[in-house]
C-alpha positions in Angstrom: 2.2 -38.4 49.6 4.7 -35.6 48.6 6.6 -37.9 46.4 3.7 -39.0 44.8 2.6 -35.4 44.0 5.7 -34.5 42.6 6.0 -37.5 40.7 2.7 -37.5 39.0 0.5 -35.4 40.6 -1.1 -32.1 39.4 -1.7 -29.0 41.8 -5.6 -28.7 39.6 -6.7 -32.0 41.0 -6.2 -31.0 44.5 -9.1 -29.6 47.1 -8.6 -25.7 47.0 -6.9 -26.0 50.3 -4.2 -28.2 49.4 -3.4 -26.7 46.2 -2.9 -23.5 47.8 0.1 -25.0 49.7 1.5 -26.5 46.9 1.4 -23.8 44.4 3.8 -20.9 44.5 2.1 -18.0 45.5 5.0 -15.7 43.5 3.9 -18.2 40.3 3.0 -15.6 37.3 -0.3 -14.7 37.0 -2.1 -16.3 33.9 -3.9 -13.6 31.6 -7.5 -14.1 30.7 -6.4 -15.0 27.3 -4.0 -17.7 28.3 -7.0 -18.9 30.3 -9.7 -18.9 27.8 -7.1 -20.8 24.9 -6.4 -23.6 28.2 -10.3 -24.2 28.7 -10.6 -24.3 25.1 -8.2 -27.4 24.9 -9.4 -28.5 28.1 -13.0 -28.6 27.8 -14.4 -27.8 24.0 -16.1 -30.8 22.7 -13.6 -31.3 20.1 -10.0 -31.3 19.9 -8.3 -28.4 19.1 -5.2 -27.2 17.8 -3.5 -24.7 19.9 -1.7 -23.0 17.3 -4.9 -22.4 15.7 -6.3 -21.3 18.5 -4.0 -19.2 19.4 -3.5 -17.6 15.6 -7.6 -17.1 15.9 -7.1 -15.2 19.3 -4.5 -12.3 17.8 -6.3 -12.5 14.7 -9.5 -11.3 16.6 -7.8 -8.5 18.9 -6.6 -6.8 15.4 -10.1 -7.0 13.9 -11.3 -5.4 17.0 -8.8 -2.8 17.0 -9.6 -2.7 12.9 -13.3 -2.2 13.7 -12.9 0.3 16.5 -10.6 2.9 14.7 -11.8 2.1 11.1 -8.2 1.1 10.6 -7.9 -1.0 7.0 -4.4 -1.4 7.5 -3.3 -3.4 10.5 -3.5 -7.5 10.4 -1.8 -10.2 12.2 0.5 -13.0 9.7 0.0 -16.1 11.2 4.0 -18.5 11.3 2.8 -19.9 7.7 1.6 -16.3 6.1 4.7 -14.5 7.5 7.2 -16.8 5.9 5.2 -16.5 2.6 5.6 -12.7 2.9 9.0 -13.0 3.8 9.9 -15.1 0.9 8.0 -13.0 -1.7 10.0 -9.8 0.2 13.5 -11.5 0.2 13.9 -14.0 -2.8 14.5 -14.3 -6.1 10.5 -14.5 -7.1 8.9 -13.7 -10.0 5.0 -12.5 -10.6 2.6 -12.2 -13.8 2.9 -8.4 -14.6 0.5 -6.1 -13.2 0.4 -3.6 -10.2 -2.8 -3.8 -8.2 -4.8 -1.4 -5.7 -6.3 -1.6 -2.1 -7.9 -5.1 -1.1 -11.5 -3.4 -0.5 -15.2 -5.3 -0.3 -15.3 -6.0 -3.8 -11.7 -7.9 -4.4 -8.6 -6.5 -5.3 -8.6 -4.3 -8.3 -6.0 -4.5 -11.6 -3.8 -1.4 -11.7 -1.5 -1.9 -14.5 -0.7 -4.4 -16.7 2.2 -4.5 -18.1 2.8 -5.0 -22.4 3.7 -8.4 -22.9 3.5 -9.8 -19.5 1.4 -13.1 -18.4 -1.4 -11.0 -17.0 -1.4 -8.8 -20.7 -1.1 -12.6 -22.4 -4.1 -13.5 -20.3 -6.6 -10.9 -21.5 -6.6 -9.0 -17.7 -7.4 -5.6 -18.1 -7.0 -2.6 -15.3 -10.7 -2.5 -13.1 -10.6 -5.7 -13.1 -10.7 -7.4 -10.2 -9.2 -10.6 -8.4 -11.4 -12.0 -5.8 -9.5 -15.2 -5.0 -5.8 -17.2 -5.5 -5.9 -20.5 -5.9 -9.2 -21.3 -5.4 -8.7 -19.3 -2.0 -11.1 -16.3 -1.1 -8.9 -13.3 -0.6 -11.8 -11.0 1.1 -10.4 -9.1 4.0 -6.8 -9.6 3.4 -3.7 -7.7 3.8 -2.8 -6.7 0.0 1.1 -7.7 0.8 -0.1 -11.0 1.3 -2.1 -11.3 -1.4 0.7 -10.4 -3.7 2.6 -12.6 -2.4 0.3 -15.3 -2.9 0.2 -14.4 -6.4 4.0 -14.2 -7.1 6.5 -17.4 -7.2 9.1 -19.5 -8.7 9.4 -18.6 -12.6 7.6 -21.5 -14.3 5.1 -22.1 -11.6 1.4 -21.5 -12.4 -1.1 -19.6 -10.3 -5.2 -19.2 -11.1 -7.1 -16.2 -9.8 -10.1 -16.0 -9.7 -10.9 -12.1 -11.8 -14.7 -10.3 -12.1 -14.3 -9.1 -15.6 -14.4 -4.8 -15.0 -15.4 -5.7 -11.5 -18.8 -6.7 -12.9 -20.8 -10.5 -13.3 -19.4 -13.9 -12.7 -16.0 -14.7 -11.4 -14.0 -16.8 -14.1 -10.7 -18.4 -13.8 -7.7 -17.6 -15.6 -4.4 -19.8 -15.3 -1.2 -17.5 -15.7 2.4 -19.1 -15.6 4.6 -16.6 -14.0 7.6 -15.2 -14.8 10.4 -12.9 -14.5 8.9 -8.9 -14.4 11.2 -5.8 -15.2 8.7 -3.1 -13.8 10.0 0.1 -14.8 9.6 2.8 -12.6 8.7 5.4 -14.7 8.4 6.3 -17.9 7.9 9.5 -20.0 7.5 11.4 -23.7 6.3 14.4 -25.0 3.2 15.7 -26.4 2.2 18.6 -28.4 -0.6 20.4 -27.0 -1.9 22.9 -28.4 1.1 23.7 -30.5 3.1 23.5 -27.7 5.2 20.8 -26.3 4.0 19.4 -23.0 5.9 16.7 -21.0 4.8 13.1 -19.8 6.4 11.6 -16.9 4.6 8.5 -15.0 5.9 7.0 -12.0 4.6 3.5 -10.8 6.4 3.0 -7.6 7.9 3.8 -4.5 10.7 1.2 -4.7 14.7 2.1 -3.7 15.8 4.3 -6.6 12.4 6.3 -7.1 13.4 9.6 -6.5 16.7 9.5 -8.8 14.4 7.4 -11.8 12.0 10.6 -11.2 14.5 13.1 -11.5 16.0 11.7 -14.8 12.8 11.1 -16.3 11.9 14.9 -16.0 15.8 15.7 -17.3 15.0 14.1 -20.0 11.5 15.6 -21.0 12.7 19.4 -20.5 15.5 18.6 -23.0 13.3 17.4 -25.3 11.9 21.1 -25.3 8.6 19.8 -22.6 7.5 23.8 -21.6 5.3 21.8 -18.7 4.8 18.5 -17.6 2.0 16.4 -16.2 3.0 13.7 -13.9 0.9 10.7 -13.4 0.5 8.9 -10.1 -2.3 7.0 -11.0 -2.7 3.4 -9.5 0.9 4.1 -7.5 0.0 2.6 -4.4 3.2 4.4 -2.4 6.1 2.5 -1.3 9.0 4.0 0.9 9.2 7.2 2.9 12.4 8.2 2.4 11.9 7.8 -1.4 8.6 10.0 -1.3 11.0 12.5 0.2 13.6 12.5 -2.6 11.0 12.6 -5.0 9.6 16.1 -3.5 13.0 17.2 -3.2 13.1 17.2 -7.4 10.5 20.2 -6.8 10.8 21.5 -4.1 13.2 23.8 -2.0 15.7 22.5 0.3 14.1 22.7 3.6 10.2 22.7 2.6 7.6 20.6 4.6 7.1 17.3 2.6 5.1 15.3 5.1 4.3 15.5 8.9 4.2 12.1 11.4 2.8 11.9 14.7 2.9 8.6 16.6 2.4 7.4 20.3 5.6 5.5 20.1 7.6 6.9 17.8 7.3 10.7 18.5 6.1 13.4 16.4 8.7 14.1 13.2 8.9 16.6 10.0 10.1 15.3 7.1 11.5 18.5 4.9 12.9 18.4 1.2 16.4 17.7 0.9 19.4 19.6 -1.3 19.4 19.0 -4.8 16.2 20.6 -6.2 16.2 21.1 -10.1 16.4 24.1 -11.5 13.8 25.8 -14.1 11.2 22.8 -13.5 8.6 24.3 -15.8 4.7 24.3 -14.6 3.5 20.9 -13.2 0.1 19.2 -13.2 0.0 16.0 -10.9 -2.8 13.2 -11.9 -4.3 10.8 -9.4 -6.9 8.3 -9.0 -8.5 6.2 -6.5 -5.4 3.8 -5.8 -2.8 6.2 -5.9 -1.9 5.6 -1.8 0.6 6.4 0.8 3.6 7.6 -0.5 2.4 8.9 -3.6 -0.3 11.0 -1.8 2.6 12.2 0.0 3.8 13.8 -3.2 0.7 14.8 -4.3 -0.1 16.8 -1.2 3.6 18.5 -0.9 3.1 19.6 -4.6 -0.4 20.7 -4.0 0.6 22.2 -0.8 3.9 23.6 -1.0 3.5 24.7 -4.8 0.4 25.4 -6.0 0.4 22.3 -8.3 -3.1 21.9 -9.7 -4.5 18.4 -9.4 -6.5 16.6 -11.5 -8.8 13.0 -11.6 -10.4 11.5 -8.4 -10.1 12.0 -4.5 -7.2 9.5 -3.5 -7.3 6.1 -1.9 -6.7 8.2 1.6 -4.2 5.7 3.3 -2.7 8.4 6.1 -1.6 5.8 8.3 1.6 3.7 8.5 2.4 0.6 9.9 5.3 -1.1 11.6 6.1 -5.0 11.5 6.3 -6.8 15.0 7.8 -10.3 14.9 6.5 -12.9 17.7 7.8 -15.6 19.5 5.3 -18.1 18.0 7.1 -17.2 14.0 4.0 -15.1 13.3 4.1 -11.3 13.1 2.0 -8.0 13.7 1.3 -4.9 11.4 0.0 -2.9 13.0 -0.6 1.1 12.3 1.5 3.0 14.7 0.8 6.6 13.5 -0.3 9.2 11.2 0.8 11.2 8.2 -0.4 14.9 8.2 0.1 17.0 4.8 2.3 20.2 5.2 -0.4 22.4 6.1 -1.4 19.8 9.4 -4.0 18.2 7.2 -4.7 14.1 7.4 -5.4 12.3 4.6 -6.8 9.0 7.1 -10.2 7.5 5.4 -10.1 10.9 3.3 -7.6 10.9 0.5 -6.9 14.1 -1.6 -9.1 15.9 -3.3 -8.2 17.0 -6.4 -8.6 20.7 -8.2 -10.1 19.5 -10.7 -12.4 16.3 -10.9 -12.4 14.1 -13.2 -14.0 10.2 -13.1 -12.4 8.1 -15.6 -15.5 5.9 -17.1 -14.7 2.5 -17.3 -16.2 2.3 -20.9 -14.5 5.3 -21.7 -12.4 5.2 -25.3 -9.9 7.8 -24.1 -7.5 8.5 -21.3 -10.2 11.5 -20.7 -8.2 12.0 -17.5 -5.4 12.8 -19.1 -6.4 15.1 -21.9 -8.2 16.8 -19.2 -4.4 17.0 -17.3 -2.6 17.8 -20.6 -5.6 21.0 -20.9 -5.2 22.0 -17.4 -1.0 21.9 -18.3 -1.5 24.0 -21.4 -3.6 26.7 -19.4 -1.0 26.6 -16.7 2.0 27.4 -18.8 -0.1 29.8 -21.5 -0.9 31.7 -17.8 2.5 31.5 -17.0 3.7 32.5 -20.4 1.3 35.4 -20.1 2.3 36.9 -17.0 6.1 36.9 -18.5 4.7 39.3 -21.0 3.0 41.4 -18.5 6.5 41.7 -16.7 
């Protein structure tokens, strides 16, 4: 009887008094989880893949978190999504020119698009927005994957699905991508009201940011700007450290940039570093509703720390960041493991930053109306400023 057991035998076919002999009583206990994905197999009517089941099982513990602490941020990557992401992350990939904003109930909306680029060739225009990849409904996902859906190989086509201005049906637009030089920034001068205002935009948070930034406003106050408005529209943030060095172009060694506070990692202040330029003339920062994460940051230590006016619409209000977790079964979790607080203690979470002066930007509008309204605030700024040298 013993050999047969432990030849072929199974310790769940036994009476409840034998199996409690033969099974350990030191064995580790099974979580509820565990036990629910085994009756699953076991039991459901139709066969089931574990790894499905099992991929269905984290996905629903972070929608639950998602749902109890309004939290848009975390998501689980199932083995297949992960390596995607990883891919898009790591190799030599290519896209079809154009930034994009927070996945939200709609679809994910077109930030810029970029002169000459497939997305430019194909007629896609920013408020529009994407609503599938490949036939595939992207309601609900992470933005990271999404983008990484939409970039590949050079040479490879992809079709999104795109509500023209957000509005009416969803048509289908083929775009081969290719290889995209994204600049990140750019900048020119303007005369405003005969005087000679300063244009500096900065798309992204990427390595290098905060030195692109710096040289980009060298170059406008040698070309005579006396103020300069810098435009963080659609930026949807990037790196820490590089929201950091950006700040530091401003302000003075040692000021409050951003607060974190997280249950794992501790509660840190990140302060401006050495290296601040001197006679930065008056400042104006511009933002919409995708300008996110890092470039809040920025917006909120100028704002703070400065004084800076800012103009447009109350930000996208990301305040949280997230950390990647890989697991055994290849898949991985993002989860949001703290908060961002502005230098005066104030979180940005579901809120965003509200700007000085508000300004919507219609979508049939036949001017940057946001940014003449920036380049007016600018010229009252340094007229003010220029008046108050006379005075002294």
């Amino acid at each position: 009887m013993l050999l047969g057991l432990w030849a072929g035998g199974h310790p769940d076919n036994l009476p409840d008094s034998l199996r409690e002999v033969f099974v350990a009583d030191d064995a580790p206990e099974q979580t509820v989880s565990d036990q629910a994905a085994n009756l699953i197999r076991q039991t459901y009517f139709r066969k089931t893949d574990p790894d499905a089941v099992q991929d269905a099982s984290i996905d629903g513990m972070v929608r639950r978190l998602r749902r109890r602490y309004e939290d848009r941020f975390s998501h689980y990557f199932t083995p297949e999504q992960n390596e995607r992401l990883t891919e898009s992350l790591e190799g030599s990939f290519s896209g079809v020119g154009m930034t994009v904003g927070q996945n939200d109930k709609r679809g994910l909306e077109v930030g810029f698009v970029f002169r000459g680029s497939p997305a430019a060739k194909a007629g896609l225009e920013p408020g529009d927005v994407i609503v599938s990849v490949d036939g595939e409904s992207i309601r609900g996902q992470d933005v990271d994957l999404t983008v990484a859906e939409i970039k590949g190989p050079p040479g490879t086509k992809v079709t999104l699905g795109i509500r023209k201005g957000g509005k009416g049906p969803v048509k289908r637009f083929e775009l081969t991508r290719a290889e995209i030089r994204v600049p990140i920034t750019s900048n020119r001068v303007r005369e405003v009201d005969g005087r000679k205002l300063g244009y500096v935009q900065l798309t992204t948070f990427s390595r290098g940011a905060g030195a692109a930034l710096r040289r980009s406003v060298e170059r406008v106050i040698e070309k005579g700007a006396e103020g300069i408005v810098l435009d963080l529209r659609e930026n949807g943030g990037g790196l820490l450290e590089e929201a950091i060095y950006t700040a530091s172009v401003f302000l003075d060694e040692g000021d409050v940039v951003v607060e974190t506070k997280s249950r794992t990692q501790g509660d840190n202040t990140y302060r401006a570093v050495r290296g601040k330029l001197d006679d930065v003339p008056p400042i104006v920062v511009l933002v919409n509703r995708n300008t996110a994460s890092a470039a809040e940051i920025l917006a909120a230590a100028l704002q703070t720390d400065l004084g800076v006016p800012v103009v447009g619409t109350r930000t996208y209000g990301k305040g949280l960041f997230q950390q990647v977790m890989h697991l055994n079964n290849g898949g991985s979790l993002d989860l949001s493991v703290g908060e961002f607080f502005t230098a005066s203690g104030v979180s940005l979470a579901g809120k965003g930053l509200e700007p000085d002066v508000a300004v919507p930007l219609p979508r049939d509008a036949k001017r940057d109306v946001q940014l003449d309204r920036a380049f007016g605030t600018l010229s009252d700024e340094v007229e003010s400023g220029a008046q108050d040298d006379r005075e002294g």
